[in-house]
N, C-alpha and C positions, 0 to 999 in steps of 0.2 A: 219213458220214465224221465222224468223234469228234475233238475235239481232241486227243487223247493219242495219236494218229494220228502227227499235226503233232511233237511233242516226245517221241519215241520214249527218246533218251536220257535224260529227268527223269523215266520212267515206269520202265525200268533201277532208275534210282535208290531211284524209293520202294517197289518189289517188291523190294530188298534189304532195305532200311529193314522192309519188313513179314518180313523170312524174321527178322532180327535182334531184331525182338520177339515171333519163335513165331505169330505167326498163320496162318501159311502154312507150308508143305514148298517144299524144292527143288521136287519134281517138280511141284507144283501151280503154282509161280511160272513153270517152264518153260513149263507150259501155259497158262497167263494171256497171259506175253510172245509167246508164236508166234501167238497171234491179230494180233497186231500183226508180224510178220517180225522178229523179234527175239529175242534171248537173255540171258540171264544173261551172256554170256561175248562180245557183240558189243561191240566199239568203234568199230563203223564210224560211229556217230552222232556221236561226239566226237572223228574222226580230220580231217574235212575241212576244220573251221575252224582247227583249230591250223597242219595243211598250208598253209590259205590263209593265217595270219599268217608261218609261217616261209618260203612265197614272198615277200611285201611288203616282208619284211626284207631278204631277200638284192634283192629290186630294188632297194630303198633304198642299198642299199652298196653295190648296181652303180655305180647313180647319182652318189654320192658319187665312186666311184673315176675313175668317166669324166671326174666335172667336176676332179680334179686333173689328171687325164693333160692334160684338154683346156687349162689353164692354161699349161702349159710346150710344147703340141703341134707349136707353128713349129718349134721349135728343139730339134726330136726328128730326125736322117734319113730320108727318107723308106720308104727298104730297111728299118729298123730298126721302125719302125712298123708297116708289113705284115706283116713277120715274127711282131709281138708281138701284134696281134691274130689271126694267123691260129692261133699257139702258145696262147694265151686259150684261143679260143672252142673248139681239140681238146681243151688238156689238160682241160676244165669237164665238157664233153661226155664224153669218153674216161675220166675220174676216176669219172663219172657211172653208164656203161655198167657198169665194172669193182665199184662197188659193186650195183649192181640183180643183176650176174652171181653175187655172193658171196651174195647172199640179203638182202643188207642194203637192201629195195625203198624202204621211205621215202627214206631216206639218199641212197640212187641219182638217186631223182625229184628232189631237192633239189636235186643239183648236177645235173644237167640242165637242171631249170630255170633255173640261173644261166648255164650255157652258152648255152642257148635264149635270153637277155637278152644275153650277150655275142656270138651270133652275129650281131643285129638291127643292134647298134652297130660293128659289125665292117663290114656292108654298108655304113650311113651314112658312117662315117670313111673305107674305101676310095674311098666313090663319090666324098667330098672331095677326098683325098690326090691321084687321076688326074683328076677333073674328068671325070668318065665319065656323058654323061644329064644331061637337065634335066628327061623325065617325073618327078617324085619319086614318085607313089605307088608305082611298079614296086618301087622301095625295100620299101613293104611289103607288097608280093606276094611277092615273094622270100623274105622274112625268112618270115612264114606259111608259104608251100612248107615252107619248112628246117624249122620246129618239125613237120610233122605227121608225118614218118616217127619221130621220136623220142616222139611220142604214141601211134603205133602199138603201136610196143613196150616203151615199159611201161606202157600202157593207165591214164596218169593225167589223171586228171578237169582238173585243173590246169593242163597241159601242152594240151589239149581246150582249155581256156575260153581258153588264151593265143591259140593260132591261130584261134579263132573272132576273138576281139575285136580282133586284127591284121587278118584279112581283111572285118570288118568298116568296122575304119578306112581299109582299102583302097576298100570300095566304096562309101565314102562322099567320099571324095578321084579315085574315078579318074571319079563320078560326072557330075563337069563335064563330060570329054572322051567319054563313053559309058555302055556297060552295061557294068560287069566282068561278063565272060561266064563267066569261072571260077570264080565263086563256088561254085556247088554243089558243087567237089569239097569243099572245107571243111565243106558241109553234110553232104556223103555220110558225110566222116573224123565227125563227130559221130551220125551216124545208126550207123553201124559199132561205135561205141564204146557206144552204148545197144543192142545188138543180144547180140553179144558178150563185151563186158567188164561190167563192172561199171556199173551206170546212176548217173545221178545225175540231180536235178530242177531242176539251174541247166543241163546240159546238154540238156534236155525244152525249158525255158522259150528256150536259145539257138537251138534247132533252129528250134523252130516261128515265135517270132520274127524267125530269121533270113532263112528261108523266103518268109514273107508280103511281108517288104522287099524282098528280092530279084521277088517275083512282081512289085508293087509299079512298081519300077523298072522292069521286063521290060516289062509296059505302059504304061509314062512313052515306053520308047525304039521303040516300035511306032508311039505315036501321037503321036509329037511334043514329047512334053512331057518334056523330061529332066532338068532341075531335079527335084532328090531329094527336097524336101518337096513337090511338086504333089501336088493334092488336084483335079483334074474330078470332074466326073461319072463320067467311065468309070474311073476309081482307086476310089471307094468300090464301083462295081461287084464289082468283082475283088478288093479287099478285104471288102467281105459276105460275097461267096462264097467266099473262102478258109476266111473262121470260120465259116461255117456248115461247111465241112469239116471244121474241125479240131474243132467240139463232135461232130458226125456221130460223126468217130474216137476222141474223148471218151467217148462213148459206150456203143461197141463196146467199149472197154477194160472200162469199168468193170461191163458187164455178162457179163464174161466170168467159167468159173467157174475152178475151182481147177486145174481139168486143162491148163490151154491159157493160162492169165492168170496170173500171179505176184499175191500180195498187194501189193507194190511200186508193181505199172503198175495195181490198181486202184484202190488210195488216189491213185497220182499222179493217174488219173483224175480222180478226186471232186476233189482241188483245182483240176483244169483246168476242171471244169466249173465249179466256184464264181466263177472267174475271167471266164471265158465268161458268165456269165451277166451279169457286175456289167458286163462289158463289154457286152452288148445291151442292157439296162437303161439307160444312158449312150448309146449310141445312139439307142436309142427316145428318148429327152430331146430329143435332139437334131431327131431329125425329127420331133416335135412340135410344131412351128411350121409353120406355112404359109408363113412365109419362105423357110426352109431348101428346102422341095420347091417354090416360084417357081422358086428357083436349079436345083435339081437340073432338072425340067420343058423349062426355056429350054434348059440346058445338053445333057438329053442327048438331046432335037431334033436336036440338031447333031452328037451323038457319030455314031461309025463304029461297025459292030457288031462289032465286035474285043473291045470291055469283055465282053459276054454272050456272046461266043465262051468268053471264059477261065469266065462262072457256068455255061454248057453244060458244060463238060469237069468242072468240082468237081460238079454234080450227077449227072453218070456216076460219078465215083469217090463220091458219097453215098451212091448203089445199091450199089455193091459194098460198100460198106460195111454197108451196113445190112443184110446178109442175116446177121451177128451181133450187133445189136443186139437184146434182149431186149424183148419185146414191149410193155410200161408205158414203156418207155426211147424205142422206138421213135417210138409216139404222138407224145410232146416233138419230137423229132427234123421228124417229116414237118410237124407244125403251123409249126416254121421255114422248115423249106424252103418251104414254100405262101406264106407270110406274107412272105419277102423276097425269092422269085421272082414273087408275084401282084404285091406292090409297085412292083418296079423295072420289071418288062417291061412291068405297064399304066402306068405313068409315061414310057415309053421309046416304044409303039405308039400306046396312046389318048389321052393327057393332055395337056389344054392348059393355059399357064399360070391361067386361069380354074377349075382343077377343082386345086388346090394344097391350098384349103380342105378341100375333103372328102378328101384324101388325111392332110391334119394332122387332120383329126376320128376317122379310122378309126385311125391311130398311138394318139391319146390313150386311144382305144377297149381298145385291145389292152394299153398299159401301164397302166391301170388294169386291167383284167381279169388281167392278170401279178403285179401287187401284191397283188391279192384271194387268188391263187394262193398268192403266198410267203405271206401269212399263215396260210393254211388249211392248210398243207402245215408251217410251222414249229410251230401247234400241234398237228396229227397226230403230228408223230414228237418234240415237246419241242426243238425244234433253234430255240434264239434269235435265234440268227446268220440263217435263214430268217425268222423272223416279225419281229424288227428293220429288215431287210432293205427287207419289204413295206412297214411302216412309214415309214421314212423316203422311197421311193418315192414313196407315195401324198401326203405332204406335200410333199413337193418340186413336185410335179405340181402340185399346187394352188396354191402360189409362184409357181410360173412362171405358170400360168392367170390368177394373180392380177397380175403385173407384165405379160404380155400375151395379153388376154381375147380368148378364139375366142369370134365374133360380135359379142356384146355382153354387157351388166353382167348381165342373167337369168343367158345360159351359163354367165357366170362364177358367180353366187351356185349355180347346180345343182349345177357341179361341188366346187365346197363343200360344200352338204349333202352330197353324196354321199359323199367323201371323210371329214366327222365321221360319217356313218350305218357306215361299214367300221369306222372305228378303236372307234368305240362299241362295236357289235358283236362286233371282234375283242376288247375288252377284256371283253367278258363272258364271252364261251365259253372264252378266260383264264381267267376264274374260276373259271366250271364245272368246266373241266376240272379244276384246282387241288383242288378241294373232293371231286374225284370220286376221285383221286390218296390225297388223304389222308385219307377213307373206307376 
């Protein structure tokens, strides 16, 4: 994955810039940009953020308008009030529909979206004015409901990210009293919309996100634990195995070829896994300590086998998965799965707190062998961002070994040498390669 990947629209740019000093032809610029899904004539890279500033605007002057109404609100009648928000939020909505129909689809989605804000406050204010309910999340369950048939139909990203981020504040408020058991349909309306309509990679990052929270929860309310930040033993369970699903499906995407995979879902790919990865990485950190797996050890003694119920079902859908993943792609893939299924179920059947140590030995094992990896692998393909990566890794690693030493001061000074013997190392075949380049 190339940066110019990442900034498709400043890449637009400087292939006009180069047609305007003759070094290039149209036709040769057309074929430059389609390696990237792009065109001379696409605006869609510069359409989203302006869309998303002229939503923030109209929220703001929703805003503004609610807190005058709400100034003079006692001494509004109460008939007279219902009437005006329920006249609001059709004509915004209706004004809305009526441009999307003329063809004018930005314009349409715009006032929509203002509608979509004036139905929310329309719920709040009603529920006021009658004193109707003290659940208040329902409020924004409702309110969510309302926006997604209007997302449906004019399939905007916008309108998507609104109802997410409402039923998200829903399941984090309804979260004290339960599990909002409705949430998937929200995920579905989002899965639907990357399916279908036009994708987008804040709607990728919402879904999967959304998804993992929700699972998350689902086993907080299985097992007791319903407080929405818990973190047992058996959450990180079912959280491992989620990401190990979702790099699995990483995977499959990006090793998909032209016939069957859009250029689109394989670049999105490549950043999920860059992502994915900084996120195992960060993890390995973490269970690097022999503390960290005491805790995990003691704790999941005690778990129910509910947690590796949910890593059993993500390693069925891994399989299935993986009967399209590309054979080099693959490899990566199954050394995860071995590595965070060997981990948690011998920690889960065999481990006593006394065997922590060699479970934090074998971790430090695998993320230095990982570092060695990103190095070797960023000066193979000239990808910084990889060999950087390893680098900072393998320092950090040593930081931490050095603030606290697995065994004793030897351990530590080893893993030092070893840590300067890599970067030493990587800095010459650095070089090498460098001098072999510009040979």
């Amino acid at each position: 994955m190339g940066l110019l990947r990442l900034l498709k629209g400043e890449l637009v740019r400087e292939v006009r810039q180069w047609m305007e000093d003759g070094l290039v032809e149209r036709s040769q610029a057309e074929k430059i940009l389609e390696r990237y899904d792009t065109s001379l004539d696409d605006r869609r890279h510069h359409s989203f953020g302006y869309s998303m500033l002229i939503g923030l605007a109209i929220f703001s002057m929703g805003l503004a308008l609610l807190l005058l109404i709400s100034h003079n609100w006692d001494e509004i009648p109460r008939a007279v009030r219902m009437l005006s928000l329920m006249t609001l939020t059709a004509g915004l909505n209706g004004w809305g529909l009526r441009c999307y129909v003329r063809g004018e689809i930005d314009l349409g989605k715009r006032w929509i979206f203002a509608g979509s804000i004036a139905y929310g406050a329309s719920i709040m204010l009603i529920a006021q004015i009658y004193h109707l309910g003290e659940h208040f999340p329902d409020g924004l369950f409702w309110w969510a409901l309302g926006v997604v048939p209007m997302a449906f139909i004019t399939q905007s990203r916008l309108l998507h990210l609104l109802h997410w981020a409402l039923a998200t504040c829903w399941l984090f408020a309804e979260s004290e009293y339960g599990l909002a058991t409705f949430y998937p349909v929200f995920l579905f309306a989002l899965a639907w919309q990357l399916w279908r309509a036009e994708p987008s990679r804040w709607l990728v990052a919402a879904l999967l996100w959304g998804t993992g929270l929700w699972l998350h929860m689902l086993y907080g309310e299985l097992s007791g634990a319903r407080w929405l930040l818990s973190f047992r033993a058996g959450h990180w369970v079912v959280d491992l195995g989620f990401g190990l699903l979702c790099y699995g499906i990483s995977q499959a995407l990006a090793s998909g070829v032209k016939s069957d995979v859009s250029a689109w879902w394989r670049d999105t790919a490549e950043i999920l896994n860059l992502w994915l990865l900084r996120g195992a990485l960060l993890m390995l950190m973490i269970f690097s300590f022999s503390s960290t797996w005491v805790y995990m050890i003691e704790k999941l003694n005690a778990v129910d086998a509910s947690s590796f119920w949910f890593l059993l079902v993500f390693d069925v859908l891994l399989l299935v998965v993986a009967t399209r993943i590309s054979l080099p792609r693959l490899v990566g893939v199954i050394l995860a799965a071995l590595v965070i299924n060997g981990l948690l179920f011998s920690a889960w059947l065999l481990a006593t707190p006394d065997s922590a140590m060699a479970f934090a030995i074998i971790v430090n094992v695998i993320l230095l062998s990982s570092a060695i990896r990103l190095i070797l692998r960023g000066l193979e393909l000239h990808a910084g961002y990889l060999f950087y990566m390893g680098v900072v890794v393998v320092l950090l690693q040593a930081l931490l070994r050095y603030v606290n030493v697995i065994g004793d001061y030897v351990t530590g000074s080893i893993l030092f040498l070893v840590a300067g013997g890599v970067l030493f190392a990587a800095a010459r075949f650095w070089q090498h390669r460098m001098m072999e380049r510009e040979a």
